[in-house]
VOGU-584284 format. One record per residue (C-alpha): residue in one letter; y, z, x. Coordinates in steps of 0.2 Angstrom, whole numbers, padded with zeros to 4 digits, always signed. Each point is the difference from the previous one (the first is absolute). Example, Ala and Ser with C-alpha at 12.3 -4.5 7.8 and 13.67 -1.06 7.14 Angstrom:
A-0022+0039+0062 S+0017-0003+0006 
//
This chain:
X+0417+0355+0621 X-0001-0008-0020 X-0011-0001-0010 X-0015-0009+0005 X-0006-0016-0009 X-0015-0004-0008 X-0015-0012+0008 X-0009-0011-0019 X-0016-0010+0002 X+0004-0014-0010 X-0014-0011-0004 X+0002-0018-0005 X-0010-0013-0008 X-0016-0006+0004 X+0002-0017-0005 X+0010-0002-0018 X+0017+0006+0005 X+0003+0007-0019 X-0011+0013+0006 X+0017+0009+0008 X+0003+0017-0009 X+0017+0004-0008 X+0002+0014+0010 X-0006-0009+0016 X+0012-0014-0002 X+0013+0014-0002 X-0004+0009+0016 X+0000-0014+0010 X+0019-0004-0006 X+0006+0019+0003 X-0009+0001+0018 X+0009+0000+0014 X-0011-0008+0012 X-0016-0011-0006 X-0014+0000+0012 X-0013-0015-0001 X-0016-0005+0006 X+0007-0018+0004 X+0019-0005-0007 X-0003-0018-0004 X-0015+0007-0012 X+0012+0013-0009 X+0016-0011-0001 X-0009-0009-0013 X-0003+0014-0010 X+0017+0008+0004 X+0009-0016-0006 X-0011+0000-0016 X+0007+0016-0004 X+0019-0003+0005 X-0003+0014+0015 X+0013-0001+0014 X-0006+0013+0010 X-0002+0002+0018 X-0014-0005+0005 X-0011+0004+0017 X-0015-0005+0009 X-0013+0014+0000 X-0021-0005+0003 X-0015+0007+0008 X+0008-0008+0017 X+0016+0011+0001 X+0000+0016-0010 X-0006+0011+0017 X+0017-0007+0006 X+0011+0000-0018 X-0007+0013-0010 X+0011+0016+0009 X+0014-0010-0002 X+0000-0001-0019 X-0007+0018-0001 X+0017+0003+0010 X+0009-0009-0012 X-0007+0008-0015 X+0005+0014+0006 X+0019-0003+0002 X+0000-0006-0018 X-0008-0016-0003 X-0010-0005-0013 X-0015-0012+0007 X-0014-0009-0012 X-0017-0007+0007 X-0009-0014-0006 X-0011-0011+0008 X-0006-0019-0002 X-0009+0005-0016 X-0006+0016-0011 X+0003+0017+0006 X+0005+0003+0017 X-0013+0012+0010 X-0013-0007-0008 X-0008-0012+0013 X+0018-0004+0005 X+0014+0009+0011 X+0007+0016-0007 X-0014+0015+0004 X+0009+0003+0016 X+0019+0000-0008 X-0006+0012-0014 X-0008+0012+0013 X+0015+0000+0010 X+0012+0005-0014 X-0012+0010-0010 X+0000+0011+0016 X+0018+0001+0002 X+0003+0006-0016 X+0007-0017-0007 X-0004-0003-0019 X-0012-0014-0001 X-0003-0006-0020 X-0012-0015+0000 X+0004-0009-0018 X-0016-0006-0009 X-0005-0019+0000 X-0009-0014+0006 X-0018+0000+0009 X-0012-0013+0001 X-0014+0012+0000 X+0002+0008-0016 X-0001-0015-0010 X-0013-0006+0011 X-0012+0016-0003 X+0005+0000-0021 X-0006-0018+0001 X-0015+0000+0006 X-0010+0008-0013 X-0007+0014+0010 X+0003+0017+0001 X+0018+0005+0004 X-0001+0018-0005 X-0004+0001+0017 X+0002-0009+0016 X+0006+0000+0018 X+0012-0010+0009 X-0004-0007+0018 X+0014-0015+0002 X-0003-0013+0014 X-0019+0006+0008 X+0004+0001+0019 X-0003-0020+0007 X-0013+0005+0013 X+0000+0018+0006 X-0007+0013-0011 X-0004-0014-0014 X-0019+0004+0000 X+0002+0017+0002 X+0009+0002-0016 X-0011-0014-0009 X-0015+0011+0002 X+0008+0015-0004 X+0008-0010-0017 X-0016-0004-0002 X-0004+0017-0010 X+0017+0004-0007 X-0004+0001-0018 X+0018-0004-0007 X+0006-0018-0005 X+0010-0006+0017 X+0017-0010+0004 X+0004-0012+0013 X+0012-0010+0007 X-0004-0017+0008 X+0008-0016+0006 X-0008-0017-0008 X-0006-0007+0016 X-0011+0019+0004 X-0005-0001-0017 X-0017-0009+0000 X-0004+0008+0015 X+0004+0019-0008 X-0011-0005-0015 X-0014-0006+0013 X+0001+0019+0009 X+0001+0008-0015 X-0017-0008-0008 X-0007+0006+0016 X+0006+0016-0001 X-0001+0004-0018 X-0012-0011-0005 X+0002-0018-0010 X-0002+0006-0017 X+0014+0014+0003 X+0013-0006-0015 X+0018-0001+0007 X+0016-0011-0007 X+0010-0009+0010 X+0020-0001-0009 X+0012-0013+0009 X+0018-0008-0002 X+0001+0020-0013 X+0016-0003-0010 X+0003-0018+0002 X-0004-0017-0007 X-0017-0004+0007 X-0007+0019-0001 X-0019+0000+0001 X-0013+0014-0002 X-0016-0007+0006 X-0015+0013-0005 X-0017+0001+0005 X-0012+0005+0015 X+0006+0000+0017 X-0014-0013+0004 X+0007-0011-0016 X+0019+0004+0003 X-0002-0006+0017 X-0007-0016-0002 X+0012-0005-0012 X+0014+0003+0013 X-0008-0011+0013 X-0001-0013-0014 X+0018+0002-0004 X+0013+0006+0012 X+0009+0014-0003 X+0019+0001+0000 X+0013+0015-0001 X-0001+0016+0001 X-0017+0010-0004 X-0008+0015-0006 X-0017+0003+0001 X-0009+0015-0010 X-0018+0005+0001 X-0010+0012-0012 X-0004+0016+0009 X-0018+0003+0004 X-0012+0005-0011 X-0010+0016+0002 X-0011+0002-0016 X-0009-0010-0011 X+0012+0006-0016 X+0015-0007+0010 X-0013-0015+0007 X-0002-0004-0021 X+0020+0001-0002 X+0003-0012+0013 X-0016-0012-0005 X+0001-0004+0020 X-0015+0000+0010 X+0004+0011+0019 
//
């Protein structure tokens, strides 16, 4: 048996398509096998970049059934890059379970710095990034208010993911859970031409949303909970 190949994470823009690396681009031309989230999305990107490689279907729906083929193929030689619709694959998108795979087979797994939504998002929003914690999509019904209360007390600044038709409703839940005067920033459409940070208390961020209907992707960031009166005068928020 060769030499076995190597699996990249390749992560692609979030909106602008300029925000394609130089090395990313050049990855994606020397790959042997491109997977993607959906093909129609990526051809785009792949025409824009004058990539001819071949390209395959692989999403949440069937990578139980692809991902020990292309760890099998890996193997034998070939060189596979992952992206996914948008940003860096794993995050909130397909791709933990074909890193596990390979890491755990030895194969060599290099993940090439890029695009995220939720690091603009958190630099944005004017409250601490020093520190924060990720929590992606909350769970739609079971578990939600379990992890809301629990949320409730964390004292770093949180992200989260949501689509614009949950959005209203998120920001209702988390006013109840967090209280209304809880500061949070809500980034949408990050990296392309009608980007918009929207700051200010849950209560007030909320009721701007249900006056004007959001569109496009979204991330949401709250401020972490306070826990002393020092951090209370920092904030200049009322718990």
């Amino acid at each position: 048996m060769g030499m076995a190949g190597i699996l990249y994470i390749v992560p692609t823009p979030v909106g602008n398509l300029e925000d394609m690396t130089f090395r990313a681009v050049q990855t994606l031309k020397d790959a042997d096998l491109i997977l993607a989230e959906d093909t129609r999305t990526s051809s785009v990107l792949l025409h824009k970049y004058d990539i001819h490689g071949k390209l395959q279907s692989h999403h949440k729906f069937n990578e139980h059934q692809t991902v020990e083929l292309i760890k099998d193929k890996i193997l034998s030689g070939l060189n596979v890059a992952l992206i996914s619709d948008a940003g860096t694959p794993g995050i909130s998108d397909p791709g933990f379970l074909l890193v596990r795979t390979c890491a755990s087979e030895g194969i060599e797994v290099q993940t090439l710095p890029g695009a995220t939504a939720c690091i603009p998002a958190i630099v944005s929003s004017g409250l601490p990034c020093d520190r924060f914690c990720f929590e992606g999509f909350l769970p739609v019904k079971k578990g939600r208010q379990t992890l809301l209360k629990e949320l409730a007390f964390e004292p770093r600044t949180m992200v989260f993911y949501e689509s614009p038709y949950r959005l209203v409703k998120t920001l209702d839940q988390f006013a109840e859970y967090f209280g209304p005067n809880r500061l949070c920033s809500v980034s949408r459409e990050i990296s392309k031409v009608h980007e918009e940070h929207r700051r200010g208390t849950l209560a007030d961020v909320a009721a701007w949303f249900r006056e004007h209907e959001p569109k496009g992707e979204i991330v949401i960031v709250v401020a972490g909970c306070v826990r002393d009166k020092k951090q209370l005068k920092d904030n200049i928020l009322e718990e």
